[in-house]
N, CA, C and O atoms as a GROMACS GRO file, in nm:
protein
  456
    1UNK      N    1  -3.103   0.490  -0.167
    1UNK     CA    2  -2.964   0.530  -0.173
    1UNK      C    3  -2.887   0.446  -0.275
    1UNK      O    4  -2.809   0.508  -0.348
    2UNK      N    5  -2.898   0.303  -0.293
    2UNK     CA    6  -2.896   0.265  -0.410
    2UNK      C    7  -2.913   0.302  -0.520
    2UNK      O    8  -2.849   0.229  -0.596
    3UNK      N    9  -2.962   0.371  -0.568
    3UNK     CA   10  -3.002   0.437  -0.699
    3UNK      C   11  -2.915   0.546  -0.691
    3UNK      O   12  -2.837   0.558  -0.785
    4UNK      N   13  -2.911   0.618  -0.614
    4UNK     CA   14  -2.797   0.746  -0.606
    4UNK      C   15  -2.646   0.662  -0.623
    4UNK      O   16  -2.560   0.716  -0.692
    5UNK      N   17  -2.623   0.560  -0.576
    5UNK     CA   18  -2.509   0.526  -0.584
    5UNK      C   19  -2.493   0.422  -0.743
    5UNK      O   20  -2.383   0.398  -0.794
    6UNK      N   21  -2.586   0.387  -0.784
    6UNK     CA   22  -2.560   0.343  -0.943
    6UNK      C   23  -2.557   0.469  -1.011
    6UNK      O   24  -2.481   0.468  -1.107
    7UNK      N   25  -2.618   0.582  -0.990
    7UNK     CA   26  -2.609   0.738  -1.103
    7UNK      C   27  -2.497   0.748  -1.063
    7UNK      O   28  -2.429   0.774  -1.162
    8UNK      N   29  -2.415   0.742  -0.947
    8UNK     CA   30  -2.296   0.850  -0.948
    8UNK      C   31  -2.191   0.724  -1.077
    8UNK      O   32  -2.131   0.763  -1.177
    9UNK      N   33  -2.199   0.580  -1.031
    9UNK     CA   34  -2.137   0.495  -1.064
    9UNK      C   35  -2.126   0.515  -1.251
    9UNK      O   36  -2.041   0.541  -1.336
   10UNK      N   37  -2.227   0.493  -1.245
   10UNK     CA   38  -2.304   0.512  -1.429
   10UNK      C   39  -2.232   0.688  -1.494
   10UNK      O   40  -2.202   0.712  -1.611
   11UNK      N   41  -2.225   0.755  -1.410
   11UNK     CA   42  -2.208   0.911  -1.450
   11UNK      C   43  -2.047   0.874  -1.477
   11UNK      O   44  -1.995   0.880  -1.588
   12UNK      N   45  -1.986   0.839  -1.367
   12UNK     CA   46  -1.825   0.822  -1.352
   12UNK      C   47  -1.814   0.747  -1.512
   12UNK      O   48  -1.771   0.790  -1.619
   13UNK      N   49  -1.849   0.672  -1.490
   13UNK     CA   50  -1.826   0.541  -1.637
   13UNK      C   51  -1.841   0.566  -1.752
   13UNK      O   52  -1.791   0.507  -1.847
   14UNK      N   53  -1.943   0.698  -1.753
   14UNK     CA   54  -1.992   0.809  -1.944
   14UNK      C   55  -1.878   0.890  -1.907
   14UNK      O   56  -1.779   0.850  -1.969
   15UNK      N   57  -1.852   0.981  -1.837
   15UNK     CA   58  -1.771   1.055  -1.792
   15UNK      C   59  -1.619   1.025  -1.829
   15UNK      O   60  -1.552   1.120  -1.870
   16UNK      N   61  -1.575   0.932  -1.820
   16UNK     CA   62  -1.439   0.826  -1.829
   16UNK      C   63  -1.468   0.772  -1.979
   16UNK      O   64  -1.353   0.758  -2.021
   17UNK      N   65  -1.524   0.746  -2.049
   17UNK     CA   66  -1.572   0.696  -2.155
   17UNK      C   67  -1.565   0.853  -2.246
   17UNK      O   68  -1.482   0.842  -2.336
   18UNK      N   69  -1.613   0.955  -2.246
   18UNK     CA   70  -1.637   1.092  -2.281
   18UNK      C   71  -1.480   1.193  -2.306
   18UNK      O   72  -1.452   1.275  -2.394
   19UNK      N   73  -1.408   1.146  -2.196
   19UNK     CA   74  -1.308   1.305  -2.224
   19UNK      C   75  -1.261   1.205  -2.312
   19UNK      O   76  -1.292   1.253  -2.421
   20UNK      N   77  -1.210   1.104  -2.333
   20UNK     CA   78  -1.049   1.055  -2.438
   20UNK      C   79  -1.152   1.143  -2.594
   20UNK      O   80  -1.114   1.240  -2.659
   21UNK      N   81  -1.248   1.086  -2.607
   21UNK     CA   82  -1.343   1.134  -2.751
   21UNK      C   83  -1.323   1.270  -2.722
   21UNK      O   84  -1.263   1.328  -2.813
   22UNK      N   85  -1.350   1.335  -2.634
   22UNK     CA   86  -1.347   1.483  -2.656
   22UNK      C   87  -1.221   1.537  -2.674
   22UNK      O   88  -1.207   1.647  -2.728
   23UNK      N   89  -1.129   1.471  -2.636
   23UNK     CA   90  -0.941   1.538  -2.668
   23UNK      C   91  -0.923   1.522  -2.818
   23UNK      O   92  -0.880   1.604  -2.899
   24UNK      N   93  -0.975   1.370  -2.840
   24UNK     CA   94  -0.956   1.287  -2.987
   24UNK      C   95  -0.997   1.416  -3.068
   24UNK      O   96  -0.914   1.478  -3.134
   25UNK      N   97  -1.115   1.451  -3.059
   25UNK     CA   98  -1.216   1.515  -3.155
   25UNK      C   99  -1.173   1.653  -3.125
   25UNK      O  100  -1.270   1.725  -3.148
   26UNK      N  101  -1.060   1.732  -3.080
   26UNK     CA  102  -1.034   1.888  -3.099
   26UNK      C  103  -0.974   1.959  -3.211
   26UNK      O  104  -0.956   2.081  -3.220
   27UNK      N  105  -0.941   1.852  -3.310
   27UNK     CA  106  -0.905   1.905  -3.424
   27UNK      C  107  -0.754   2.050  -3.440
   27UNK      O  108  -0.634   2.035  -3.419
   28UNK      N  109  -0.814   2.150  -3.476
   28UNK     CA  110  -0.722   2.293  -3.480
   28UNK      C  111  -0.726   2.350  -3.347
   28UNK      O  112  -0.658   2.445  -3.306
   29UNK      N  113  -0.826   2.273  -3.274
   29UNK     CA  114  -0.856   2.397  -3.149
   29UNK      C  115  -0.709   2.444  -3.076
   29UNK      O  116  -0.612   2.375  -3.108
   30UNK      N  117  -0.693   2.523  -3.009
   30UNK     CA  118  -0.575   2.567  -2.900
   30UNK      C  119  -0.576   2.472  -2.823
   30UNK      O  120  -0.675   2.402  -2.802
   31UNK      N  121  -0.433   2.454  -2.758
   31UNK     CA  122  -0.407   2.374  -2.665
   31UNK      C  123  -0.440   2.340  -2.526
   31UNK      O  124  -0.367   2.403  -2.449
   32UNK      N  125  -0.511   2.276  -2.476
   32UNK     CA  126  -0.626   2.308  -2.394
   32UNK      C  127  -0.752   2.341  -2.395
   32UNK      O  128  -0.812   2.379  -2.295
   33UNK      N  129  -0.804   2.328  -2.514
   33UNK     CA  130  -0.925   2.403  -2.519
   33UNK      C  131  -0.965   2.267  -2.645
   33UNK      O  132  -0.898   2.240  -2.744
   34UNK      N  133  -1.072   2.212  -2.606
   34UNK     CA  134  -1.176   2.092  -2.639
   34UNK      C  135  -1.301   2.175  -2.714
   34UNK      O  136  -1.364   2.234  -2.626
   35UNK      N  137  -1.357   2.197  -2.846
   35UNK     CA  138  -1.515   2.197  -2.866
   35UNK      C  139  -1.550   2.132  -2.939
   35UNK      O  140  -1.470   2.064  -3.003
   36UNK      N  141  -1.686   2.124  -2.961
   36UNK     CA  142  -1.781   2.028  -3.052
   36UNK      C  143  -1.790   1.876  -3.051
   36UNK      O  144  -1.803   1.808  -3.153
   37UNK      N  145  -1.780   1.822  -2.912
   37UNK     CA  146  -1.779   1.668  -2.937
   37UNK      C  147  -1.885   1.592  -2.924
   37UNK      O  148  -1.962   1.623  -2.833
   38UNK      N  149  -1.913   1.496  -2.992
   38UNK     CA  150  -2.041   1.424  -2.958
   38UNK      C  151  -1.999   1.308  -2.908
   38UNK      O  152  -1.926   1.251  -2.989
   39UNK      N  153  -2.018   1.236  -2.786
   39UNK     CA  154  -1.998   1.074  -2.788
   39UNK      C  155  -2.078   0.981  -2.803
   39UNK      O  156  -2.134   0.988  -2.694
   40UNK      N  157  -2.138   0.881  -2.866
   40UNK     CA  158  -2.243   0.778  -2.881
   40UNK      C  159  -2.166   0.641  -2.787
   40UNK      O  160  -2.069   0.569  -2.813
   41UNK      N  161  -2.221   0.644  -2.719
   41UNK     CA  162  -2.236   0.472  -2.610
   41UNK      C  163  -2.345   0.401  -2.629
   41UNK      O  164  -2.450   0.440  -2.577
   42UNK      N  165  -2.343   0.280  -2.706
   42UNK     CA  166  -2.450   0.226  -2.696
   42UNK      C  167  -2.442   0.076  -2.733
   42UNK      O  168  -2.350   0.046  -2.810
   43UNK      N  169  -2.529  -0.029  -2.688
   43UNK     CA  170  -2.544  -0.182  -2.644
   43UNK      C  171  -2.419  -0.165  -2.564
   43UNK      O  172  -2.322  -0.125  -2.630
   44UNK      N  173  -2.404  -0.180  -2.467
   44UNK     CA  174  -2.326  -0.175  -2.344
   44UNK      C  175  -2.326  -0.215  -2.180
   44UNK      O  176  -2.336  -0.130  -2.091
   45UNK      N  177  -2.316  -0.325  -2.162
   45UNK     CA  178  -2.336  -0.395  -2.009
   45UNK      C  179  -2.223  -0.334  -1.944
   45UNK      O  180  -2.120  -0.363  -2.004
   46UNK      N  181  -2.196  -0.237  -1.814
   46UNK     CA  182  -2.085  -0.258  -1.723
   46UNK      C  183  -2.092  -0.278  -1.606
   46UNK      O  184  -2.152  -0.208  -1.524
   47UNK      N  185  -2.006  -0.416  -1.577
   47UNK     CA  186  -2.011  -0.510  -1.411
   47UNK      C  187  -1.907  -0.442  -1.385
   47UNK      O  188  -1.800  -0.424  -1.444
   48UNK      N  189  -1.958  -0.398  -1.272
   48UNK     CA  190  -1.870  -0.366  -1.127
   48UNK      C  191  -1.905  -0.483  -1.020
   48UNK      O  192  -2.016  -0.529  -0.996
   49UNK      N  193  -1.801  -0.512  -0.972
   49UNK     CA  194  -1.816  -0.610  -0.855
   49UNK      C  195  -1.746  -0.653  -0.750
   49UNK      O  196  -1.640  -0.704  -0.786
   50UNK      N  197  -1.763  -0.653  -0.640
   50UNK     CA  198  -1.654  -0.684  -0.568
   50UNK      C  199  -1.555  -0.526  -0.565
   50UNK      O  200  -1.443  -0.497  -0.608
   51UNK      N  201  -1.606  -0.489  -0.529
   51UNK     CA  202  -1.576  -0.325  -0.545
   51UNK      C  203  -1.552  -0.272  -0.384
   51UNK      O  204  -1.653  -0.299  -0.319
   52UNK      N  205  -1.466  -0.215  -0.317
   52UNK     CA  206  -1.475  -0.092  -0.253
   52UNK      C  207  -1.438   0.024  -0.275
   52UNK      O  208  -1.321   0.026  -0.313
   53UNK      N  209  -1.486   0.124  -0.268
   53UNK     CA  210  -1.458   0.283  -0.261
   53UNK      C  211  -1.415   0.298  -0.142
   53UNK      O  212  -1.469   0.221  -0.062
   54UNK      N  213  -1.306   0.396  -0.081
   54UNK     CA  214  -1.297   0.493   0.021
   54UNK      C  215  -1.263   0.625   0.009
   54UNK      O  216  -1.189   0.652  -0.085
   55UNK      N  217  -1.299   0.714   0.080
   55UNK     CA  218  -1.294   0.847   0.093
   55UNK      C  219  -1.336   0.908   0.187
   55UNK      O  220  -1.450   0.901   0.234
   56UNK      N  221  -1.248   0.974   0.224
   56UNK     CA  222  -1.313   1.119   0.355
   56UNK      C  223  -1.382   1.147   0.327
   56UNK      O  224  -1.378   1.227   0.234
   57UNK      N  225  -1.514   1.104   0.382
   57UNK     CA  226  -1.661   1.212   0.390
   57UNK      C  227  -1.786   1.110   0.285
   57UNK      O  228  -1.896   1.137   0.236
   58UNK      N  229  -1.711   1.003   0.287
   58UNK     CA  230  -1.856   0.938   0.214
   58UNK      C  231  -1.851   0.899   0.290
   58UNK      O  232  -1.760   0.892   0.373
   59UNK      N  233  -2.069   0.811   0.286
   59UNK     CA  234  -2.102   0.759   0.354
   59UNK      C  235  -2.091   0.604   0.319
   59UNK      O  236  -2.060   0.539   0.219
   60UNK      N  237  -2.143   0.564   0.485
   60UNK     CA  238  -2.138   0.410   0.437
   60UNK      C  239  -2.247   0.379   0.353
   60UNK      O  240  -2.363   0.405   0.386
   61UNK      N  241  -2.210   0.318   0.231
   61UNK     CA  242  -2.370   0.234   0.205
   61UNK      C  243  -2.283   0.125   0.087
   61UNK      O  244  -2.171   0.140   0.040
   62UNK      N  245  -2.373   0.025   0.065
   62UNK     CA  246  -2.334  -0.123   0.008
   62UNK      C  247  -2.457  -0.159  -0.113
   62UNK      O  248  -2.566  -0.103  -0.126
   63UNK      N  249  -2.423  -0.224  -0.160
   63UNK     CA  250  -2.540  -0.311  -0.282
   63UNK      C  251  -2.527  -0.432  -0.300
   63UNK      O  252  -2.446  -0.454  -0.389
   64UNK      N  253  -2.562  -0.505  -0.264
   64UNK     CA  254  -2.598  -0.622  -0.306
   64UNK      C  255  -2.588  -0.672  -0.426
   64UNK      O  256  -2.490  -0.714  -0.489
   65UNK      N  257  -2.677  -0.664  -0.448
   65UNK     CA  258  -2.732  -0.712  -0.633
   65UNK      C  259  -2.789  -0.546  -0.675
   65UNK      O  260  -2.828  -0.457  -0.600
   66UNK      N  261  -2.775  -0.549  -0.830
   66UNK     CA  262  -2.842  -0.407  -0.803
   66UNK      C  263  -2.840  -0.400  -1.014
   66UNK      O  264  -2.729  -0.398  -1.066
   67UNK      N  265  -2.939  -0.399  -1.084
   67UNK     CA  266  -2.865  -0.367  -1.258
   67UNK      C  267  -2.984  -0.243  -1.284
   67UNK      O  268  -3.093  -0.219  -1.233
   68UNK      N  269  -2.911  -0.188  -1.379
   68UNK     CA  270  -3.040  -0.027  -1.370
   68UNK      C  271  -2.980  -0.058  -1.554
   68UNK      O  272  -2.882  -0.130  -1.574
   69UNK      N  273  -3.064   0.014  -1.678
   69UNK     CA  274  -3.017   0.047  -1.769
   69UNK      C  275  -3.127   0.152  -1.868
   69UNK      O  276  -3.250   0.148  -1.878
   70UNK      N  277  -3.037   0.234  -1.924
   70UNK     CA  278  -3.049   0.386  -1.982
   70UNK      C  279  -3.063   0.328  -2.137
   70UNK      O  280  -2.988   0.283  -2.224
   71UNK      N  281  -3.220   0.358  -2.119
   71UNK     CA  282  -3.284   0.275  -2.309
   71UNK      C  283  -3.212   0.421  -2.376
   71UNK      O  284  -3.106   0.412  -2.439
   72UNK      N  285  -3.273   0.541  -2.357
   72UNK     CA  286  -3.176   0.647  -2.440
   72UNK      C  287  -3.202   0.742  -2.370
   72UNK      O  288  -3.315   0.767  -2.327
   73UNK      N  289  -3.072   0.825  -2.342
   73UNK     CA  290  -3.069   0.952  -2.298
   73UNK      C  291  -2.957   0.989  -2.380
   73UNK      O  292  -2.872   0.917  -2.433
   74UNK      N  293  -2.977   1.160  -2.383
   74UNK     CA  294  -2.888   1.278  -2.404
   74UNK      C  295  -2.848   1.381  -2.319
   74UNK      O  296  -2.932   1.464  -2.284
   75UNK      N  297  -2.700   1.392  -2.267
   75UNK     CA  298  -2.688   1.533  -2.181
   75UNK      C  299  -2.567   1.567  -2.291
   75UNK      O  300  -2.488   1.512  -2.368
   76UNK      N  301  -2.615   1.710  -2.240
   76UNK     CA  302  -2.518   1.810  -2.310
   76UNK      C  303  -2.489   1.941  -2.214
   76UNK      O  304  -2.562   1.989  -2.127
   77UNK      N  305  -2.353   1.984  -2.262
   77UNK     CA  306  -2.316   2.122  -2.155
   77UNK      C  307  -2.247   2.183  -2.261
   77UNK      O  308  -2.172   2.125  -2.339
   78UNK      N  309  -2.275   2.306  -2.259
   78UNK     CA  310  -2.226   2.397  -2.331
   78UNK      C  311  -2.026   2.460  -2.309
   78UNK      O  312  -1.959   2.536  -2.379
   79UNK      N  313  -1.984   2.366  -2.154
   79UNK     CA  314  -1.851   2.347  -2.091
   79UNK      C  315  -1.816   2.294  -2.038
   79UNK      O  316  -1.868   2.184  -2.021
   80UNK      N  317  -1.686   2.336  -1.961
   80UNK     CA  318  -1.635   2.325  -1.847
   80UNK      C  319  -1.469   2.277  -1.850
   80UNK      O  320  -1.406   2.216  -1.937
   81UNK      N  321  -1.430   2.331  -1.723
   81UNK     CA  322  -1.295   2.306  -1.720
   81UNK      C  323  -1.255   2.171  -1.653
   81UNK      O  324  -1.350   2.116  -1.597
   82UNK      N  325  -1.154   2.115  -1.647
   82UNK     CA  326  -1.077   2.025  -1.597
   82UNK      C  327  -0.918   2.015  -1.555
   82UNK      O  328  -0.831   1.980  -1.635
   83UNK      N  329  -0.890   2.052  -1.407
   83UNK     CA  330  -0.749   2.063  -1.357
   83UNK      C  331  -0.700   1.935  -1.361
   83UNK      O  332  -0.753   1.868  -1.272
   84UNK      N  333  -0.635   1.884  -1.415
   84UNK     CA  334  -0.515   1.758  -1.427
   84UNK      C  335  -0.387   1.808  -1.386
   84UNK      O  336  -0.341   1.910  -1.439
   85UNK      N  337  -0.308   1.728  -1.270
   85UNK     CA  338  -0.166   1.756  -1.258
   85UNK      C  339  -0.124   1.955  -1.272
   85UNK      O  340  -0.020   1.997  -1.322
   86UNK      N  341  -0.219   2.031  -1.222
   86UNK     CA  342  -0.191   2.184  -1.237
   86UNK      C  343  -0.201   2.234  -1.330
   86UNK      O  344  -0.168   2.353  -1.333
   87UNK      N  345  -0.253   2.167  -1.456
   87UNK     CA  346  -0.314   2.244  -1.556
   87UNK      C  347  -0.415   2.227  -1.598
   87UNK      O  348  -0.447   2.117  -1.644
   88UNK      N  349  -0.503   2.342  -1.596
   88UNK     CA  350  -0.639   2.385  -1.651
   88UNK      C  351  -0.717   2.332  -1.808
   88UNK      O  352  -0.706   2.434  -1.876
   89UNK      N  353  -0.765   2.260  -1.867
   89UNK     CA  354  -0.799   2.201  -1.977
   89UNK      C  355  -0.959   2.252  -1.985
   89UNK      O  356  -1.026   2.220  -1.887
   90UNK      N  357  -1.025   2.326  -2.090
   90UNK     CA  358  -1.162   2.391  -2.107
   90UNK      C  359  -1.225   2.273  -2.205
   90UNK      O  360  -1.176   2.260  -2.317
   91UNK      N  361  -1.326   2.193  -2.166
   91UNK     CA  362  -1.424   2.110  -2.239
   91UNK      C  363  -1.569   2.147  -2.254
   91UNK      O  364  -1.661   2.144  -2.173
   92UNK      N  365  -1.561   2.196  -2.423
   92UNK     CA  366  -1.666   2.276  -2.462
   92UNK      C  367  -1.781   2.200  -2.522
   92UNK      O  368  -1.732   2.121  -2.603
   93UNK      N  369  -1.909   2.190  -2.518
   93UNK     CA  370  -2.018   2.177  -2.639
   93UNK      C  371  -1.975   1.993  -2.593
   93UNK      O  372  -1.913   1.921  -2.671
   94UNK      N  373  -2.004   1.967  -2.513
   94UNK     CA  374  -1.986   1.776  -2.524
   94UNK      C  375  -2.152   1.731  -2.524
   94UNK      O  376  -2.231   1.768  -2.438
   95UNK      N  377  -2.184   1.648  -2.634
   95UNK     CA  378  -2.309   1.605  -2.618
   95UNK      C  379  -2.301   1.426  -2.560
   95UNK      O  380  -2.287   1.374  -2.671
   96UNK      N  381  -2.301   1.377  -2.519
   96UNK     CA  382  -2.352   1.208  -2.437
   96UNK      C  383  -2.467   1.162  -2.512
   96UNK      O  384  -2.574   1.205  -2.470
   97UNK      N  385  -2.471   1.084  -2.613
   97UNK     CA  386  -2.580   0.990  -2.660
   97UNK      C  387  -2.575   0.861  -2.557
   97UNK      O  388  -2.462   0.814  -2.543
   98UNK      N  389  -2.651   0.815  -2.504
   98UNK     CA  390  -2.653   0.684  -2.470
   98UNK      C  391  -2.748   0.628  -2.496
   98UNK      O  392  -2.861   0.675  -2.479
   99UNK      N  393  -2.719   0.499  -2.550
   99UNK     CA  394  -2.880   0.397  -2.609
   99UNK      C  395  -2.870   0.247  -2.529
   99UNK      O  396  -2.754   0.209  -2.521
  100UNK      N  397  -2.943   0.180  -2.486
  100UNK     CA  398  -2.918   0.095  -2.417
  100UNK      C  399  -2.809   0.034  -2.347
  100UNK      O  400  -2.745  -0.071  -2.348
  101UNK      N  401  -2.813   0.133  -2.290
  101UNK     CA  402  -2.656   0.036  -2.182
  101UNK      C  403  -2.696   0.034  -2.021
  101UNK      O  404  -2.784   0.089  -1.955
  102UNK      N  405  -2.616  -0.032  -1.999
  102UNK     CA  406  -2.708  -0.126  -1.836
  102UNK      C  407  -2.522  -0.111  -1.761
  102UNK      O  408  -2.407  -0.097  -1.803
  103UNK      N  409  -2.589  -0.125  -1.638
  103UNK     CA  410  -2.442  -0.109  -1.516
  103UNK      C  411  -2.557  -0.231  -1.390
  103UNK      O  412  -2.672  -0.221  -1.348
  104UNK      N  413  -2.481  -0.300  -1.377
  104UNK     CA  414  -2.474  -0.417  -1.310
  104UNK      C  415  -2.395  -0.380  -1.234
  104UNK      O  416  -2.287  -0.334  -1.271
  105UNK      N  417  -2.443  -0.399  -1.051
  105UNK     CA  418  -2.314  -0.367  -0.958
  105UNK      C  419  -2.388  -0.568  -0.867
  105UNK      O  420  -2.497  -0.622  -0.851
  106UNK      N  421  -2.250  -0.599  -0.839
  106UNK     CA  422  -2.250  -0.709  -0.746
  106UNK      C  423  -2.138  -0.664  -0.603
  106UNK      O  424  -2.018  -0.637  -0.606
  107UNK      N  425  -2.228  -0.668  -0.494
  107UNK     CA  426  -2.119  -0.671  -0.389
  107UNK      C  427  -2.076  -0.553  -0.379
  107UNK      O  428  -1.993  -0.558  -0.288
  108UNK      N  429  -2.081  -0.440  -0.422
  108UNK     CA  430  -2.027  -0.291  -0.458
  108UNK      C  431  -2.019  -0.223  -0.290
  108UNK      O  432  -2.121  -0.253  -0.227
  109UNK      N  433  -1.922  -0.144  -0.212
  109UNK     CA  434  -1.946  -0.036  -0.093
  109UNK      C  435  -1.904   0.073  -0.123
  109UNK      O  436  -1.846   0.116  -0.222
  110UNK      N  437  -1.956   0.146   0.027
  110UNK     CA  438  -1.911   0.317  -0.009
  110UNK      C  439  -1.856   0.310   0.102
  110UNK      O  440  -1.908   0.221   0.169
  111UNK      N  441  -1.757   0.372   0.165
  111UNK     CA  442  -1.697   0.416   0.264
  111UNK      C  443  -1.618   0.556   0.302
  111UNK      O  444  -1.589   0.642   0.219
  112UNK      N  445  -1.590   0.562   0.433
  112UNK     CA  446  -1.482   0.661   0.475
  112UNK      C  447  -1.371   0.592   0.472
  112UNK      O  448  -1.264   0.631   0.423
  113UNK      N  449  -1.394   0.480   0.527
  113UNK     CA  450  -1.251   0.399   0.531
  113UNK      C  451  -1.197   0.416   0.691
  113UNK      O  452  -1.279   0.442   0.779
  114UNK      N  453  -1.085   0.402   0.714
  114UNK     CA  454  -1.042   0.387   0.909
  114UNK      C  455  -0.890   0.575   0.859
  114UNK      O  456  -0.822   0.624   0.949
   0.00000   0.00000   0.00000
């Protein structure tokens, strides 16, 4: 479960790293509407630590010590939308280079919370 909880961690962090480049990079497109972006991430350590999450409907789970790192991958999607504040934003053609970057979690939980 550790490992599921560094991918979601690691996904959030390309993810957050990814849209500002993809707004940057829309050029003429219409307003709302994102295509053709590529992002490159690479030599990149990110510590999380001392961390809690809460949310309705997660489970409990914790990490200790925990470092995972992505020598190179590529994802790509041909879309998708994004609702911000009630409006709809379409993010087209995003490719994710990543070359060595590592996510270090210390002390990290998941919770529902009370």
């Amino acid at each position: 479960m550790r490992r599921t909880l560094a991918t979601l961690t690691l996904a959030a962090v390309l993810l957050t790293a990814a849209a500002p480049g993809a707004a940057a990079a829309s050029g003429d497109a219409a307003p709302g509407d994102r295509d053709g972006t590529v992002v490159e991430i690479s030599d990149l350590t990110v510590t999380i630590a001392d961390a809690h999450l809460e949310g309705t409907g997660l489970p409990e789970r914790s990490v200790g010590s925990a470092s995972y790192t992505v020598q190179d991958a590529t994802v790509a999607t041909d879309g998708f939308t994004v609702d911000v504040n009630g409006e709809t934003h379409r993010i087209g053609a995003v490719t994710i280079v990543v070359d060595d970057v590592g996510l270090e979690l210390q002390d990290v939980s998941v919770g529902a919370g009370e």
